[in-house]
KEKE-3310 file (N, C-alpha, C; in steps of 0.2 Angstrom, whole numbers, plus 5000, padded with zeros to 4 digits):
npx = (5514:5509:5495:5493:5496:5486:5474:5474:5471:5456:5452:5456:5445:5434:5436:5440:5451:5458:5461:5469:5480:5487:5488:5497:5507:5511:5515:5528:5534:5536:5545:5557:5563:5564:5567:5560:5559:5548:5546:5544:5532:5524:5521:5517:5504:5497:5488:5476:5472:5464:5468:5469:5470:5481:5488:5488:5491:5507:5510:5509:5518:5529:5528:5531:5542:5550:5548:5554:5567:5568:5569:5581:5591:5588:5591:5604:5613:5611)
npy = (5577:5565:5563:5573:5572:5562:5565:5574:5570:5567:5583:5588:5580:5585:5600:5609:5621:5632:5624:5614:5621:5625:5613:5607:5618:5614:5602:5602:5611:5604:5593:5601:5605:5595:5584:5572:5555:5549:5536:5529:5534:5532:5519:5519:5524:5518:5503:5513:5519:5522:5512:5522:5533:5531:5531:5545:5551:5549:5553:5568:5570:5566:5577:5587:5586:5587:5601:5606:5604:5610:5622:5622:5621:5632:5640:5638:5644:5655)
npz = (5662:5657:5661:5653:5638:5638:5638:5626:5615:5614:5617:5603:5597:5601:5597:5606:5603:5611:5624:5617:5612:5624:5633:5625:5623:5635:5635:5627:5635:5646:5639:5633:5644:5651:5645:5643:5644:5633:5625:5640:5646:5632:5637:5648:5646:5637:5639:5645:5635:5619:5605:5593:5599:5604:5593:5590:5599:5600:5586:5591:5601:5590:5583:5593:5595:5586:5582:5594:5593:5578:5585:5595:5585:5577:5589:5590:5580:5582)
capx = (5514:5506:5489:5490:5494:5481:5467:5474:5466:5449:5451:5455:5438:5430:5439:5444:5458:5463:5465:5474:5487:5487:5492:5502:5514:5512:5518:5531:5538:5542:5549:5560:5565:5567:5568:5558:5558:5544:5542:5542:5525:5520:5520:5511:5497:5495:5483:5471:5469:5462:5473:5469:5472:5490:5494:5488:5497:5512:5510:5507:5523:5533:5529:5533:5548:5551:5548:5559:5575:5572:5571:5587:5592:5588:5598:5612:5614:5611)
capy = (5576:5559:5567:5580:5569:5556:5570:5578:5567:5570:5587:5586:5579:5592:5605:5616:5622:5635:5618:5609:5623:5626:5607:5607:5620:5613:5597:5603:5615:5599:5591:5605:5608:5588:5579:5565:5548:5547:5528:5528:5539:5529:5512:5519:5527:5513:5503:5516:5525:5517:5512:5527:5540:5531:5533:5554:5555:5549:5559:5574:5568:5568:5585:5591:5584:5590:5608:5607:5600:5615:5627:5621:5623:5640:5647:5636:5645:5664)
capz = (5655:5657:5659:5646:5634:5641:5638:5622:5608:5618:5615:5596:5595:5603:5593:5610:5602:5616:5629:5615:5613:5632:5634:5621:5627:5643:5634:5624:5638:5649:5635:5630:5650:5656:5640:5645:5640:5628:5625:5643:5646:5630:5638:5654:5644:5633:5644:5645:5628:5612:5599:5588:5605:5606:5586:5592:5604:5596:5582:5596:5602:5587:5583:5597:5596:5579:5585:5596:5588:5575:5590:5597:5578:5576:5595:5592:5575:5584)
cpx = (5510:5497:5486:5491:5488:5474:5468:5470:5459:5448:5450:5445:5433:5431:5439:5451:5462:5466:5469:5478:5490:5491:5497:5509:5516:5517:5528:5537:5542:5547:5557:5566:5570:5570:5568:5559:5551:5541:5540:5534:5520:5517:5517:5505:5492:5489:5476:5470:5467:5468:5475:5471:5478:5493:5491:5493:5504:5514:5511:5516:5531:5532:5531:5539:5553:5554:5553:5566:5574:5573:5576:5591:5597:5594:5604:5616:5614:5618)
cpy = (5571:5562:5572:5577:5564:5562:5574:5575:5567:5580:5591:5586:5585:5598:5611:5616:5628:5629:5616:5613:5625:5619:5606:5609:5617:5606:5597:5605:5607:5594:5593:5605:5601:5586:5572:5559:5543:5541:5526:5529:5535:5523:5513:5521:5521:5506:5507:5519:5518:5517:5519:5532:5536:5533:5542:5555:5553:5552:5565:5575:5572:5574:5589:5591:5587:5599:5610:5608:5606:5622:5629:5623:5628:5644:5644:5640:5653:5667)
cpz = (5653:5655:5654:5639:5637:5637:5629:5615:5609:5616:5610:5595:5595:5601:5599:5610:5608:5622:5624:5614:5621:5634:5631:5620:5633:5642:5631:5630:5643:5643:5634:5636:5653:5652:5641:5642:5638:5626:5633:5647:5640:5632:5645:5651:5640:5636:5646:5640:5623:5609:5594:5592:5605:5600:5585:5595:5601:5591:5585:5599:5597:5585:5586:5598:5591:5577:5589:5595:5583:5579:5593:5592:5578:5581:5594:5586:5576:5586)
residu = (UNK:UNK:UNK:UNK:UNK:UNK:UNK:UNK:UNK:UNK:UNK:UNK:UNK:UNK:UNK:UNK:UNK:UNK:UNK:UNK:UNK:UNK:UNK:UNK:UNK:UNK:UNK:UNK:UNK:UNK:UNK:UNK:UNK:UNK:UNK:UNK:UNK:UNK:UNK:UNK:UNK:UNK:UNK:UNK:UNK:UNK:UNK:UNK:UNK:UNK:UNK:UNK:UNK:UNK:UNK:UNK:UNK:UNK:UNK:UNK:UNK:UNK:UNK:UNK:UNK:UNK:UNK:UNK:UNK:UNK:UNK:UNK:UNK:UNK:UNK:UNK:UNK:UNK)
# end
């Protein structure tokens, strides 16, 4: 997860949207699966990204997080 966020504000730039939703799931799915601990991934990355690649990824982050929570939402209400 570390590296796919690490890479994914780089990809933005670059507007290769089929990598950014490829990572994205790839982000989301461990999320959704482990239910990592996010600040902890933040505070290894942080050292290597710009300031402006960590307030992405964090935003990348909370939305994915976001998504989730209404996905758990939705089945817990099926």
């Amino acid at each position: 997860m570390l590296l796919k966020l690490y890479a994914l504000p780089s990809l933005y730039r670059q507007g290769d949207f089929t990598c950014v939703g490829l990572y994205e799931n790839d982000v989301a799915t461990l999320l959704f699966y482990h239910a990592s601990n996010t600040q902890e991934v933040l505070t290894e990355l942080t050292p290597f990204v710009s300031t402006q690649d960590l307030a992405a990824i964090q935003d990348i982050i909370s939305d994915l997080e976001q998504r989730i929570s209404r996905f758990k939402r939705n089945t817990d209400n099926a």
